[in-house]
N, C-alpha and C positions, 0 to 999 in steps of 0.2 A: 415370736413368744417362746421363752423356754418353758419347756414343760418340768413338772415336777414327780421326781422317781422315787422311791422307797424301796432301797438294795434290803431285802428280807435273807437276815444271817441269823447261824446259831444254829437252834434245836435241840431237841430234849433226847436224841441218840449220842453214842461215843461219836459219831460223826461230825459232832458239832465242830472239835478241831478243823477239820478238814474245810468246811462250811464259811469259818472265818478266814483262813486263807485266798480260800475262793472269792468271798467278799472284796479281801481286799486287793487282787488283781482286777475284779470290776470296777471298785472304784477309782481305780488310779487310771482305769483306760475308758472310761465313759466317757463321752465328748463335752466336757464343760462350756463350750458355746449353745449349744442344746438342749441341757438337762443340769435342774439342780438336783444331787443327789442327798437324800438324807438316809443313812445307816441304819435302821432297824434290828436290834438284837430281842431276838426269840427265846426263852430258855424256860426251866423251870422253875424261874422266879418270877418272870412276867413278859411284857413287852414292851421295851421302851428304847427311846433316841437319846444318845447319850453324847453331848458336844463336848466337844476340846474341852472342856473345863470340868468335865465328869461329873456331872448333874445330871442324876437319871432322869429324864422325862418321860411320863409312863404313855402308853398310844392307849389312845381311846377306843376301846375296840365295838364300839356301838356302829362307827362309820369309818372307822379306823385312821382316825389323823392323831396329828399332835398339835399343843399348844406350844408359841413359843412367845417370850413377851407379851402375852396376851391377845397373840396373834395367832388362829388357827389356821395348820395346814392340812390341806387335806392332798389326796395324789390322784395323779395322770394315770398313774400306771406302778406296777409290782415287777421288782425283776428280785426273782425270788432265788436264793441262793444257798439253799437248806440241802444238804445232801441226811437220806432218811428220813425219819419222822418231827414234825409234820408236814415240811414241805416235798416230798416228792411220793408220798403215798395218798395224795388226794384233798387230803382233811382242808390244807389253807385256798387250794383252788377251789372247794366247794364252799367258803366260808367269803373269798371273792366274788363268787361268782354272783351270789345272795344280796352283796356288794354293787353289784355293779362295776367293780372295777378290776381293767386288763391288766393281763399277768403274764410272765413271759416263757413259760412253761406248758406243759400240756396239759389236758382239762382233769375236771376230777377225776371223770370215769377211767381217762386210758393211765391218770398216774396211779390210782389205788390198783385196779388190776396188773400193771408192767411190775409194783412192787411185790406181786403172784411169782413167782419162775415157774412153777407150774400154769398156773391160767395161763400164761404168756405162750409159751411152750406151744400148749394145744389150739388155740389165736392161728399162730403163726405157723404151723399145720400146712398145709398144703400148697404154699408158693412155691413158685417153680426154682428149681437147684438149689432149696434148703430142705437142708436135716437136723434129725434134731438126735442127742444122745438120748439109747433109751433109760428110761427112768421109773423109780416107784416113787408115789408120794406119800407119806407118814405122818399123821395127826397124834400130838401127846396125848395119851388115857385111848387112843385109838384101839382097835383091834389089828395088829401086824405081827408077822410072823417073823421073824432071822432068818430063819429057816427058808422058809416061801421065797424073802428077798436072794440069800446065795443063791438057791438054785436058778431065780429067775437073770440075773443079772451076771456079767463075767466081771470078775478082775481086773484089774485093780476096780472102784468106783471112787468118786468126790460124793461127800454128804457135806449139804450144805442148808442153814435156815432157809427157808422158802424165798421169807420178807427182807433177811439184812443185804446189807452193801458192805464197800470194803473187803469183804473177806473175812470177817469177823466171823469166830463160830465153824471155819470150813477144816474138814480135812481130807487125804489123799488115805484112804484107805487100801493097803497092798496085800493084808491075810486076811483071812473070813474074822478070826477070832478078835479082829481088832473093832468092828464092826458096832458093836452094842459102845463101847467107846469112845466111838466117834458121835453116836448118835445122840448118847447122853451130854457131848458137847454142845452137840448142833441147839440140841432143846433149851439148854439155858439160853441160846439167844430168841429162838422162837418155840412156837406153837406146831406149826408144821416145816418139814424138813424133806429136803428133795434128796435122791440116793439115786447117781447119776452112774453110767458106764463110763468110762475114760473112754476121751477121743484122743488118740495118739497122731498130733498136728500138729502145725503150726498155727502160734495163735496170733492174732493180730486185732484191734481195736479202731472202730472207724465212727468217724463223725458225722451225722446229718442234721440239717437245717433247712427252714421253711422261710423264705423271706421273695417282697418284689413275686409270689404269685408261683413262684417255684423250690421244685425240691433240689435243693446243691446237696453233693457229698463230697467230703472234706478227702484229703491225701489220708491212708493209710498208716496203722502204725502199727511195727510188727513187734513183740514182745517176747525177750527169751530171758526169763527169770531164773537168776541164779539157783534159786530155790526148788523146791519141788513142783511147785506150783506158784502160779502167780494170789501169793495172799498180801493181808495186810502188812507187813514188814519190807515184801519186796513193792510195795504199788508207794509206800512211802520214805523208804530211807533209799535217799542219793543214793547210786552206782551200784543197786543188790540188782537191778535188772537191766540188759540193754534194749534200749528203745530204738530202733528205726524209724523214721518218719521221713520220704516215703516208706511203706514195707514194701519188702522184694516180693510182686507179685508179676506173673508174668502178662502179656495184654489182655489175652482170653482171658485171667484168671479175678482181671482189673474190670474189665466190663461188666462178664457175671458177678462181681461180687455188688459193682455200682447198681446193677438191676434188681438183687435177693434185697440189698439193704432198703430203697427207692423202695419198694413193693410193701415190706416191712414196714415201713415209717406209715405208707398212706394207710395197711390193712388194721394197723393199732390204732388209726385217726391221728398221729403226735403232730403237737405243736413246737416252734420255738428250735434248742437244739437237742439231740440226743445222742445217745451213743450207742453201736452193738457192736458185742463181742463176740468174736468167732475163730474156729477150729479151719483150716485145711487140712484135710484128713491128708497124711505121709503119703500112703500109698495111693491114692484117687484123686487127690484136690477137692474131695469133694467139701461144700461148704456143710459146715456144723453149725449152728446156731445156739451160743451161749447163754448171753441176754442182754437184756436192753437195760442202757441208765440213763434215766427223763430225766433230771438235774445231772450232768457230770462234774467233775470237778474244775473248777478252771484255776489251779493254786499254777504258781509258776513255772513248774515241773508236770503240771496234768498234760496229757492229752489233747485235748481241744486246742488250749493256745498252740501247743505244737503244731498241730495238724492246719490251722490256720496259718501262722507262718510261713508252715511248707507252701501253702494255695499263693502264698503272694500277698496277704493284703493284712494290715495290721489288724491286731485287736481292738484299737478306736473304731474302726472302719466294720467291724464285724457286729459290736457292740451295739452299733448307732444301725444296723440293717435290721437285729433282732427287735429292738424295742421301735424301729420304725415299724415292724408288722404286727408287734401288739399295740400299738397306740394309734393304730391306723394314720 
């Protein structure tokens, strides 16, 4: 018996681009002997299934199916593919979960908090051979000082929204006086904003997933962005950054990182797959711990399918292992 999916795209963030491309490398590599897929768009006009013939069908969000010909579907299972708000800050996995119905991401609690970098930060605290950049965190209308933050933090810092993804909102602050600047950027995308020390490393971006009762980690990808820093412009226009996959890590460097991530995954609780980004510090190797992203992107150029293909095994093949461990 095939089961029936509902690929959950869109959202109500600038992320939503991102979300629909994602979408649709899922849909083209789900296993069609196995799952009928119906496309799900999220946005701020509503939620509905919209067939080849562009008749919105709006989902019933009481039990959350759809009617078609006067035939209700309802679903097996959510392979949710919302990068940002609402799918990977919690809200739709608590709104499944009420539901009754599997979802292929992590629960609500560890995705509203991982959408923290702060909460996350302090979480993931004391596994062995991670570090974390030190940091201050800053609430708009809060009480923070300029002042307090220069002296406590060195040069260069990243200020970044706490909650956003992509890159949106981030900058690389290199004088003090640029500082209030940066931060009044950060605030237009959020509420709170982290004000980070540069880790001067190599960065590289790694995949984990839960399936068949175990934790796999995916090959390595190592990132050197044209740019300043890896933001939104370099993470999406073709050739602004080279990606390695494998990254050049050396054995030792490959173990410890498979053990900091593997520890990571079980100490957030995460479901399904995820992603963490990390520093080797130039002069130590030592691991840095950037953050985690519970929905990543799987557009044809993310990460993930990369890192999959390096492992050997197609995206059909990887597809059909995820939603075999949410759909029991």
């Amino acid at each position: 018996m095939k089961k029936t999916i509902a690929l959950l795209t869109g959202g109500t963030t600038g992320e939503w681009v991102v979300s629909v491309k994602s979408a649709a490398t899922i849909a083209q590599n789900i296993d069609p002997n196995l799952y009928d897929v119906y496309k799900i768009m999220l946005n701020d006009k509503g939620w509905f299934y919209e067939p080849a013939d562009s008749v919105k069908i709006d989902v019933d969000k009481n039990d959350f199916s759809i009617t078609l010909e006067g035939r209700k579907i309802k679903f097996d299972g959510v392979f949710i593919a919302i990068h940002g708000s609402p799918g990977e800050d919690g809200k739709l996995q608590g709104y499944f979960d009420m539901l009754g119905i599997p979802y292929t991401t992590c629960d609500a609690l560890t995705s509203s908090i991982t959408m923290n970098k702060g909460y996350t930060k302090a979480i993931v605290e004391g596994i062995d051979h991670l570090y974390t950049a030190k940091s201050v965190q800053i609430f708009k209308g809060g009480n923070y000082s300029l002042d307090k933050i220069k002296q406590d933090l060195k040069l260069p810092y990243f200020v970044k929204p706490n909650s956003g993804g992509s890159s949106i909102g981030m900058s690389k602050v290199k004088h003090a006086d640029d500082l209030e600047g940066a931060i009044d950027k950060a605030f237009q995308e959020d509420d709170q904003i982290l004000i980070e020390e540069f880790v001067s490393g190599r960065e590289f971006s790694i995949g984990v997933f839960g399936a068949e009762g175990n934790i796999t980690v995916l090959p390595t990808t190592e990132v050197i962005p044209q740019n300043e820093f890896f933001d939104f412009e370099a993470k999406y226009t073709p050739g602004s950054t080279e990606e390695i996959t494998p990254g050049r890590m050396s054995d030792e460097e490959l173990v410890r990182v498979q053990q900091v991530v593997t520890a990571v995954y079980k100490k957030l609780n995460c479901r399904g797959v995820v992603r963490v980004d990390y520093f080797l510090e130039h002069e130590t190797g030592k691991f840095y711990f950037i953050e985690i992203n519970t929905i990543p992107g799987q557009t044809a150029t993310s990460f993930i399918p990369q890192q999959v293909a390096a492992m050997g095994i197609t995206l059909k093949e990887f597809y059909t292992r995820l939603l075999k461990e949410t759909l029991g």
